[in-house]
C-alpha positions, 0 to 999 in steps of 0.5 A: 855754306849748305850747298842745298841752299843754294841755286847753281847757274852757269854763264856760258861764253864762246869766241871764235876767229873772224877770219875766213880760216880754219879757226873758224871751226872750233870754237872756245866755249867757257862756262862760269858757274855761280851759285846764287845763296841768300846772302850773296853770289859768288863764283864756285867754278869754271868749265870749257869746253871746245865745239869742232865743225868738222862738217863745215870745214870739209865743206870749205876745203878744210882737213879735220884734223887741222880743225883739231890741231889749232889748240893744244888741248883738242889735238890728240881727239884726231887720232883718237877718234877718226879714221884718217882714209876715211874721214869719218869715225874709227871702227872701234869707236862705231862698234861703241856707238853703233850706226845712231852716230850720223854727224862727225862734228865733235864737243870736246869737255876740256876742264872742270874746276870746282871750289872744294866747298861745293864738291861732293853734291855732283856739282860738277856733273850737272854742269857738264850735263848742262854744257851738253845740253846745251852745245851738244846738237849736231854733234855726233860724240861728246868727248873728254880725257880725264886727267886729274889737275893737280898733275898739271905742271903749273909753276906759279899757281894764282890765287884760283889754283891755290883756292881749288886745293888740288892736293886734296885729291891725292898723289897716286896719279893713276888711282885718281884717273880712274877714279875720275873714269867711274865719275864720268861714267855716270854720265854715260861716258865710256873709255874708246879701246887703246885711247886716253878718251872717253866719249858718248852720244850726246843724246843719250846723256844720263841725267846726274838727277835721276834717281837710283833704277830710273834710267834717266836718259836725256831727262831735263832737271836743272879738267876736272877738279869735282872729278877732273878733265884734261 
């Protein structure tokens, strides 16, 4: 497969509960990513990702961080990123992002998984470029851990798993972090101080189709396995 010859898309889905409760304020966004060829379409990965109201749940007698804690995946943000006495974000984060950062709603980029074919052609990136774009309003950081997948503790991988030969990427679990740190960073995503997160602005995302010296910020063009997130 050329993956030039190709057209990428992605189907987004998002579910969230219908009762009046504190899931109501986060909601499950699953992305499909497809590629369309001359001779078929076919699914070559997956992304989700996580949408925190925090604003709305303060203004329904809701804590932020029990927004946070309804899913494994997005409760370790609370703590990495808030100010609990103040209810807003941490210094250290503010000293990051300076004052530009007015809405404490959150996006969370949990997993990206890309079949090995495709991978190399920044793939991955244009696709949590595109999930940004796309979910990112209103909220005042886009966040995520990297963590390499193939250090997951998955007893009885499926057919999938197996299909993303995880193992390519190495056993040096902390080379793999950081390479997958310099990999996120092209997005403009940088490390918040004695956290295991990075984060950024979402307005301010570095298009993965800029070219070399052209800045490139905000331009429109188009757990991580291409890289990898937790």
């Amino acid at each position: 497969m050329i993956i030039e010859d190709c057209a990428f898309t992605i189907e987004f889905t998002s579910s969230t509960s219908v009762e009046n409760e504190v899931e109501n304020f986060l909601t499950e966004i699953e992305g499909r990513i497809i590629c369309h060829s001359e001779n078929e379409v076919a699914p070559v990965g997956t992304l989700r990702a996580f949408y925190a109201d925090l604003e709305g749940a303060i203004d329904h007698g809701e804590h932020p961080y029990d927004v946070l804690d309804v899913e494994h995946a997005t409760e370790l943000y609370y703590s990495a990123l808030y100010d609990a006495r103040s209810g807003g974000f941490k210094e250290s984060v503010r000293n990051l992002f300076g004052d530009e950062v007015f809405y404490i709603n959150l996006l969370i980029l949990d997993r990206l998984e890309i079949l090995p074919e495709y991978r190399g052609k920044s793939l991955g990136l244009a696709c949590l470029y595109r999930c940004v774009q796309q979910y990112g309003h209103g909220c005042g950081l886009a966040a995520l851990k990297p963590f390499p997948l193939q250090f997951e503790a998955i007893y009885k991988p499926d057919e999938w798993r197996q299909r993303l030969l995880l193992q390519a990427f190495g056993t040096d679990q902390k080379a793999c972090a950081r390479k997958l740190v310099k990999y996120y960073q092209r997005l403009g995503f940088v490390k918040v101080p004695r956290t295991e997160v990075m984060a950024l602005d979402p307005s301010c995302i570095l298009s993965p189709f800029r070219k070399e010296g052209s800045g490139g910020r905000g331009q429109t063009n188009l757990r991580g396995c291409d890289g990898g997130v937790s």
